[in-house]
C-alpha positions as CSV (number, residue, x, y, z in Angstrom):
1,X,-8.0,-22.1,-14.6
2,X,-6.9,-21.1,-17.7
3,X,-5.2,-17.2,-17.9
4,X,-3.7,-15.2,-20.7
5,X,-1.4,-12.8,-19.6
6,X,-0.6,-9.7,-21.6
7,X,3.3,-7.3,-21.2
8,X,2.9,-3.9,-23.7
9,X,5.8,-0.7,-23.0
10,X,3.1,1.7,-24.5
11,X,5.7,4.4,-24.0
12,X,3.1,7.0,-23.4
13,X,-0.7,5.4,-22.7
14,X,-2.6,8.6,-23.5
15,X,-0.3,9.1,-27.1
16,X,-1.8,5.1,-27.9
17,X,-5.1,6.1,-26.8
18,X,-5.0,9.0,-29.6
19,X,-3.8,6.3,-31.9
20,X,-6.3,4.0,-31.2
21,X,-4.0,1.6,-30.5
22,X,-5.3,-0.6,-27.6
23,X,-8.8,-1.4,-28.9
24,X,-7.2,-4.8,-30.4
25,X,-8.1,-5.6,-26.3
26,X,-11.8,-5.8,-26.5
27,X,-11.1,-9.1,-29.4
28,X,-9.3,-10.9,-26.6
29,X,-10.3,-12.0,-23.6
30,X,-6.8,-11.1,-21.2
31,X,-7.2,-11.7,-18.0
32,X,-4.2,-9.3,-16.7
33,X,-3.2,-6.2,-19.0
34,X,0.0,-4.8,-17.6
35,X,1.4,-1.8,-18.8
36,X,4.8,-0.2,-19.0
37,X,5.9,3.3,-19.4
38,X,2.7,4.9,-19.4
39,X,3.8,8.5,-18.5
40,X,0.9,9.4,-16.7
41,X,-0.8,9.8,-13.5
42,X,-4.1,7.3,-12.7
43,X,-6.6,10.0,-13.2
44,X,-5.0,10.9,-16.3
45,X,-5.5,7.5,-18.0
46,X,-8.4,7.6,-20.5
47,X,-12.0,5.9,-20.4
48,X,-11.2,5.3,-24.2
49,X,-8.5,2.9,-24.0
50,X,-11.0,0.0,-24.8
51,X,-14.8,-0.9,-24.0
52,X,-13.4,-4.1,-21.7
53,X,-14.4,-3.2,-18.3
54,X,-11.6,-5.0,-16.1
55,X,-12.7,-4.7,-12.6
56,X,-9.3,-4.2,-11.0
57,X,-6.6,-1.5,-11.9
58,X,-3.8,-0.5,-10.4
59,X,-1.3,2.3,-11.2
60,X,2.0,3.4,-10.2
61,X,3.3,6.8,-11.4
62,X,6.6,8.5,-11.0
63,X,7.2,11.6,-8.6
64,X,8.5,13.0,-11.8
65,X,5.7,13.9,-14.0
66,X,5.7,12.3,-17.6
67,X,8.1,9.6,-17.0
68,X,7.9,5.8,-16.5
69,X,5.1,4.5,-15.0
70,X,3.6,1.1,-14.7
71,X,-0.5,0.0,-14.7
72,X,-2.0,-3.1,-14.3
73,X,-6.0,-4.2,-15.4
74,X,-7.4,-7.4,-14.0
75,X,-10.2,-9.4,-14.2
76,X,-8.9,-11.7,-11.2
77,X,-9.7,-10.0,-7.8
78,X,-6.4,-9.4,-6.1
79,X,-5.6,-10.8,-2.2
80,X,-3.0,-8.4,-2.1
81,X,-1.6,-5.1,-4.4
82,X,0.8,-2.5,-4.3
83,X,1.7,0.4,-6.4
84,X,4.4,1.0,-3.9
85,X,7.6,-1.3,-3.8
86,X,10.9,-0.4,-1.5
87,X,12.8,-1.7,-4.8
88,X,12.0,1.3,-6.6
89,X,13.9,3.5,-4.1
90,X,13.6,6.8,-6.1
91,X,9.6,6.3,-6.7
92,X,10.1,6.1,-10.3
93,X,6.7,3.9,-10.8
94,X,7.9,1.0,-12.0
95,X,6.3,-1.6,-10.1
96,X,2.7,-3.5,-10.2
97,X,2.5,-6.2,-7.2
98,X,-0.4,-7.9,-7.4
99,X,-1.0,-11.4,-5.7
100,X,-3.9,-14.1,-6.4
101,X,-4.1,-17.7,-5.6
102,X,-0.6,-18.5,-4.1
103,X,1.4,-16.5,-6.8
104,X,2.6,-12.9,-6.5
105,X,2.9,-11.3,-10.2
106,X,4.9,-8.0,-10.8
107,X,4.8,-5.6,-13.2
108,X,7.9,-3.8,-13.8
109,X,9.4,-1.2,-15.3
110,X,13.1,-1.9,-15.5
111,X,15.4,0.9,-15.1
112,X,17.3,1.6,-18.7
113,X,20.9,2.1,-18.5
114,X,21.9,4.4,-21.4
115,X,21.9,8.2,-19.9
116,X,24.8,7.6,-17.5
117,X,27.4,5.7,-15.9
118,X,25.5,6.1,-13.0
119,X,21.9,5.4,-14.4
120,X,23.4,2.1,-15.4
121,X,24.5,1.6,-11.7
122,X,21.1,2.3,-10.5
123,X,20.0,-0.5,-13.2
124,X,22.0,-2.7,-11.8
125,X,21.2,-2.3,-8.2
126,X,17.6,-2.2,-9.2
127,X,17.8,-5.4,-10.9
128,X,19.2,-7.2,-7.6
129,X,17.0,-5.5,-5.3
130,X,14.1,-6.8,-7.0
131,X,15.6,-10.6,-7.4
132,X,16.3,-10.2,-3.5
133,X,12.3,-9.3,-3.0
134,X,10.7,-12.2,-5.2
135,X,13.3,-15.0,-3.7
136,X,12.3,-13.8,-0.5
137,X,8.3,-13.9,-1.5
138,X,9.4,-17.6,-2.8
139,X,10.9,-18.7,0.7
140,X,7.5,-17.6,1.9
141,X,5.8,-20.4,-0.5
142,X,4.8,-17.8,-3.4
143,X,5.2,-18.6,-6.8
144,X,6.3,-16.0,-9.0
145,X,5.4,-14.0,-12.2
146,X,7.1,-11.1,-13.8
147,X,7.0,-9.3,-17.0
148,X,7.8,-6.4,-18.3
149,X,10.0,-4.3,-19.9
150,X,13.5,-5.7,-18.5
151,X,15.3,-3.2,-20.8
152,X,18.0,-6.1,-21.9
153,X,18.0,-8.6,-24.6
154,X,20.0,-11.8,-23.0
155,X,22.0,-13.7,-25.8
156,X,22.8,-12.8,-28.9
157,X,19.9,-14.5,-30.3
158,X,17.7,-11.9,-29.0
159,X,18.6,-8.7,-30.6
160,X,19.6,-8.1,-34.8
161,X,23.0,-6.7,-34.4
162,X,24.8,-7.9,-31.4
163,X,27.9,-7.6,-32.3
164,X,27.4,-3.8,-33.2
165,X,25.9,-3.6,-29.8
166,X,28.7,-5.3,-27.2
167,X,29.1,-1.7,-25.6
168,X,26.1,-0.6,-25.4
169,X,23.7,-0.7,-22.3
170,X,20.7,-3.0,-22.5
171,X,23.7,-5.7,-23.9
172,X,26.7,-5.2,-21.7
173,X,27.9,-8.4,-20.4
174,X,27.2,-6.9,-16.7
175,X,23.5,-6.5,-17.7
176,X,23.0,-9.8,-19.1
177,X,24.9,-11.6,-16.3
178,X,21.9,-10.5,-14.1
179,X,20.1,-12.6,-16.6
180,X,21.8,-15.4,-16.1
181,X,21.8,-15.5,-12.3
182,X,18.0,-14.6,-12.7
183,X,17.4,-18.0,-14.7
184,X,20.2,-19.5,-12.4
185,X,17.8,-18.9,-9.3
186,X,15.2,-20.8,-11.4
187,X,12.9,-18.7,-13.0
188,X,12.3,-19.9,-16.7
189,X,12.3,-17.5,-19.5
190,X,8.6,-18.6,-21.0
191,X,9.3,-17.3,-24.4
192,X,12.5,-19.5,-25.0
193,X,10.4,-22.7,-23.0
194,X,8.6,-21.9,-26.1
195,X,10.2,-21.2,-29.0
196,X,13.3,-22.3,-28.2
197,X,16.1,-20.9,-30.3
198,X,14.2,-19.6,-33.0
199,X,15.4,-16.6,-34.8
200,X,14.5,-13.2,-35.1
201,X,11.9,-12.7,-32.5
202,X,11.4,-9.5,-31.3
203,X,9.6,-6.8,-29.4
204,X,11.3,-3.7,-29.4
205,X,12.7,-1.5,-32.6
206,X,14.3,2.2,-33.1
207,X,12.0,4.7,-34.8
208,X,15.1,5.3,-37.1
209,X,16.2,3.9,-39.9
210,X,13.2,1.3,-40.6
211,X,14.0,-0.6,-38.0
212,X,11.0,-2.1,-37.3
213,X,10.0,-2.8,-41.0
214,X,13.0,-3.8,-41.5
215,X,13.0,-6.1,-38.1
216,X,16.3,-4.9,-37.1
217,X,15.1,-5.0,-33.4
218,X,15.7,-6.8,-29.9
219,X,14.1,-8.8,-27.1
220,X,13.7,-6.5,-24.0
221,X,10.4,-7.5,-23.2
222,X,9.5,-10.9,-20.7
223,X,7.6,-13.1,-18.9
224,X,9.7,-15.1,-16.3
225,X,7.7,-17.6,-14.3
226,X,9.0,-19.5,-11.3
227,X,10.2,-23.0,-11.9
228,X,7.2,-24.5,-10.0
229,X,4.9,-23.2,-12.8
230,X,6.8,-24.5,-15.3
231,X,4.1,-27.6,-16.6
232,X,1.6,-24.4,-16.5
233,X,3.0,-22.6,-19.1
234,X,1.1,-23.5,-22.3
235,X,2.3,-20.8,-24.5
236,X,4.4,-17.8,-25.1
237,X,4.6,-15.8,-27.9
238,X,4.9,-12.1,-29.2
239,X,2.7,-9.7,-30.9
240,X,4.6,-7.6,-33.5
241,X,1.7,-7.1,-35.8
242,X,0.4,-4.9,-33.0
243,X,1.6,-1.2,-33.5
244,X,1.6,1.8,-31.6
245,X,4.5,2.5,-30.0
246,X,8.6,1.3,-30.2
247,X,7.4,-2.0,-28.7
248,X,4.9,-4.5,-29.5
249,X,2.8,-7.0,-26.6
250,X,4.3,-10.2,-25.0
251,X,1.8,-12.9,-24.0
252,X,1.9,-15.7,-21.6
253,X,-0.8,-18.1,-21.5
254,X,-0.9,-20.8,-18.3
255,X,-2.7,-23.6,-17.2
256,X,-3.4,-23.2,-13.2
């Protein structure tokens, strides 16, 4: 079975849907369309989005209206889904679980550090609740998918200016340790399986300053795949032709 897998932070879904900017959709055929950051309640996502009739969606919206927010389309019929996950301890809606076959794949909104010592804390213990919760899934025979927007770029290669950003959250050596102990607990990093260390690859830019034409950007945005899917993966790549919004899509393609 052959699946392409798509990751987009649209940081607003109803502001792309004014811009048009997810009918690029309908000329691919995606099996799973997961969304971050949509900033809206289910009934308030738009019809308009694209003609591609997925028969499966699933949303997860924040208590606080107009923040975060996580939705997942699918053509594959789910044998279990939640839009609820004890991970997400202050109902932020970050989180898509959605399992099919013998693999549990997660949607997630990653908690961003910047606002406060404390936000950054919360980061932090999101980041290990959710790696407790998917090793735990694994010990029950699962294998694993996540993407999203993991709100750090994990070496240097993956952001323009890291040595202007060593002290900023989203590259703190803290944040990316997680990193490391995520890949250390083998999950594989699909874009780097890929494209190994090739240069300038990104999917996330500042609206100042040109940024984004200029490519000054960084690498926020994942797939991580257990290491028992690893000979599945037959590509990985980003979309940064696709605008719309401070990030552009991620794709997996596997091979089941």
């Amino acid at each position: 079975m052959y699946l392409k897998l798509v990751s987009w932070n649209v940081n607003g879904i109803r502001a792309v849907d004014k811009k048009e900017a997810l009918k690029w959709v309908d000329k691919h055929a995606i099996d799973i369309l997961a969304l971050q950051e949509i900033k809206a309640l289910k009934e308030q996502i738009p019809n308009t989005l694209f003609e591609t009739k997925f028969s499966h969606l699933q949303v997860s919206s924040s208590l606080k209206k107009g923040q975060s927010g996580t939705a997942l389309f699918s053509h594959l019929t789910p044998i279990y889904s939640s839009d609820t996950l004890e991970v997400d301890i202050l109902n932020e809606g970050r989180i898509n679980e959605f399992h099919f076959e013998n693999i549990a794949f997660f949607n997630v909104y990653f908690p961003n550090g910047q606002s406060s010592p404390e936000r950054l804390e919360y980061k932090l213990a999101f980041y290990e609740r959710f790696l407790d919760y998917i090793n735990e899934l694994r010990k029950q025979g699962k294998s694993i998918i996540v993407c999203g927007d993991v709100n750090t770029a994990h070496k240097e290669i993956d952001l323009a200016r890291p040595k202007a950003n060593e002290e900023t959250s989203g590259f703190l050596p803290i944040e990316r340790a997680w990193m490391d102990k995520l890949i250390k607990h083998n999950y594989i990093d699909t874009f780097r399986h890929i494209k190994g260390n090739e240069p300038h690859h990104y999917s996330w830019w500042s609206y100042r300053a040109n940024a984004r034409a200029n490519n000054v950007g960084w690498r926020i945005d994942y797939f991580f795949v257990s290491d028992d899917l690893k000979h599945k993966i037959k590509d990985a790549y980003i979309m940064p032709d696709i605008h719309g919004s401070d990030h552009c899509p991620v794709v997996l393609e596997l091979m089941l």
